[in-house]
Each structure stands twice: as structure tokens, then as C-alpha cells.
C-alpha positions, -999 to +999 in steps of 0.1 A: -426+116-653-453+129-631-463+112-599-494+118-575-499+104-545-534+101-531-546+080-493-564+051-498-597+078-496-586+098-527-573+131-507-540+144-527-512+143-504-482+154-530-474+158-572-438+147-577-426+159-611-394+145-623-366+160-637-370+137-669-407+153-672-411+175-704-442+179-717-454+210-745-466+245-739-483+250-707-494+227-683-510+231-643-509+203-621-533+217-593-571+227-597-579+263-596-594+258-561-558+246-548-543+273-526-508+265-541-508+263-580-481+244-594-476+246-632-448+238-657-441+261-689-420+245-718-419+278-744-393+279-773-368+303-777-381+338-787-417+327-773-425+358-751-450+361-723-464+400-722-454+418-691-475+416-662-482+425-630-507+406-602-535+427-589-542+427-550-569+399-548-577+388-511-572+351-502-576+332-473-556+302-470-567+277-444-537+251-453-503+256-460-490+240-492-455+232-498-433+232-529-398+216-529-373+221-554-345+189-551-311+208-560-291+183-549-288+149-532-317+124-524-347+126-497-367+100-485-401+113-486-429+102-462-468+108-462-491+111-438-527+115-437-541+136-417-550+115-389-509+109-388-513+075-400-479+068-427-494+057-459-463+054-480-429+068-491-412+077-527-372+089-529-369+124-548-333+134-559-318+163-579-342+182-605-371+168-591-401+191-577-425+180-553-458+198-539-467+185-501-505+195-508-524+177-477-518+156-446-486+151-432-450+149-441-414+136-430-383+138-444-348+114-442-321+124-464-308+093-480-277+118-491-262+154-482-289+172-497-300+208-507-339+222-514-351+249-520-391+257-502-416+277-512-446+282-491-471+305-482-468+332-456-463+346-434-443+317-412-467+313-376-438+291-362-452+265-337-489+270-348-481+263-382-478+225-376-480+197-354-452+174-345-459+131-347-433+103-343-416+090-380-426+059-391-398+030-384-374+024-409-389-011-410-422-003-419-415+017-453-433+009-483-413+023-511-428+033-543 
């Protein structure tokens, strides 16, 4: 299954794709313009994919993007837009992949729980983000 989550205006906030997703060949989830492309390959045994290496091509990314890989456990996940104002949540658990692609994000882990992030660099610390109060427990809208 494959989930996207938009605000009410139509910005992407996150792709969720489920461990249960399978889907033939090659498939991208992202536009081209996205500075984070997330894709998902399904190739059959013996398929091979030439070697290859990237070429040095200069990008400039104005936003970090954020890919989470769910190893274990489940996580509560909460979006933002980007006036900080919590549109709604979904629950991702082991095998699942999520890409945090605009506004904001929080987190509650629902159970021990281990991810793996990928992001782009390098890390700029404190001037990477801005900090906002979690929405109340009470006010989740689970979908």
C-alpha cells in the first residue's frame, strides 16, 4: 500500500509505503524536481542493473527531505504544515518507509522502536530546523 499525505492546500507533506506494497519493475514516487527521490525496484532473480557510477552534478538543496526506514516497533507520526499548524497523524511500524518531504514533523513512539534516517548533508545542527510544541494527545486525528 502506498500512502500520501497532502494539507488541505495540496503541498506533499510525506509518502508512506508499506511493507505489504509490491508493485512490478521500477517505480519513483517523487517528481524529478524533488530534492529527495524515493523509488522502489522489484527485479527478478538474475535481472542485473549495469555498473555505474554518478557523475559530480551541482545541486542546491533549499529543504531538507527525510527518508525513514521502520526496522522495528511502531511510531506515531505527526504533520505539520509549514505554518506549524498539525494537520493529521498515521502510525508506521516495522518494514514500512516513509519520506517527510515538506512542513513539519513529530514523532511518539507507540513502542520501543528502531529507524534508520537518511537525509541530505551535511547536518547544520540548530539551523537545520525549528523547534514548535506537539500537538495534544487529545487532538489526534488518526488516519
Amino acid at each position: 500500500m502506498l500512502e500520501y499525505i497532502h494539507t488541505p492546500s495540496k503541498i506533499l507533506l510525506g509518502i508512506i509505503i508499506r511493507s505489504s506494497y509490491k508493485s512490478d519493475g521500477i517505480k519513483f514516487f517523487t517528481g524529478d524536481d524533488s530534492s529527495q527521490q524515493l523509488g522502489y525496484m522489484n527485479r527478478a532473480e538474475g535481472y542485473i542493473i549495469q555498473p555505474h557510477r554518478h557523475n559530480l552534478v551541482p545541486r542546491e538543496v533549499k529543504l531538507t527531505q527525510e527518508v525513514l526506514v521502520i526496522k522495528s516497533g511502531k511510531v506515531r507520526v505527526d504533520f505539520y504544515d509549514d505554518a506549524q499548524v498539525y494537520i493529521e497523524s498515521r502510525v508506521v511500524e516495522k518494514g514500512d518507509v516513509i519520506l517527510l518531504a515538506n512542513g513539519g514533523h513529530g514523532f511518539k513512539m507507540l513502542e520501543d522502536a528502531e529507524m534508520i534516517e537518511v537525509k541530505q548533508g551535511p547536518y547544520c545542527g540548530e539551523e537545520d530546523k525549528v523547534r514548535f510544541v506537539q500537538v495534544d494527545d487529545e487532538q489526534i486525528v488518526l488516519k
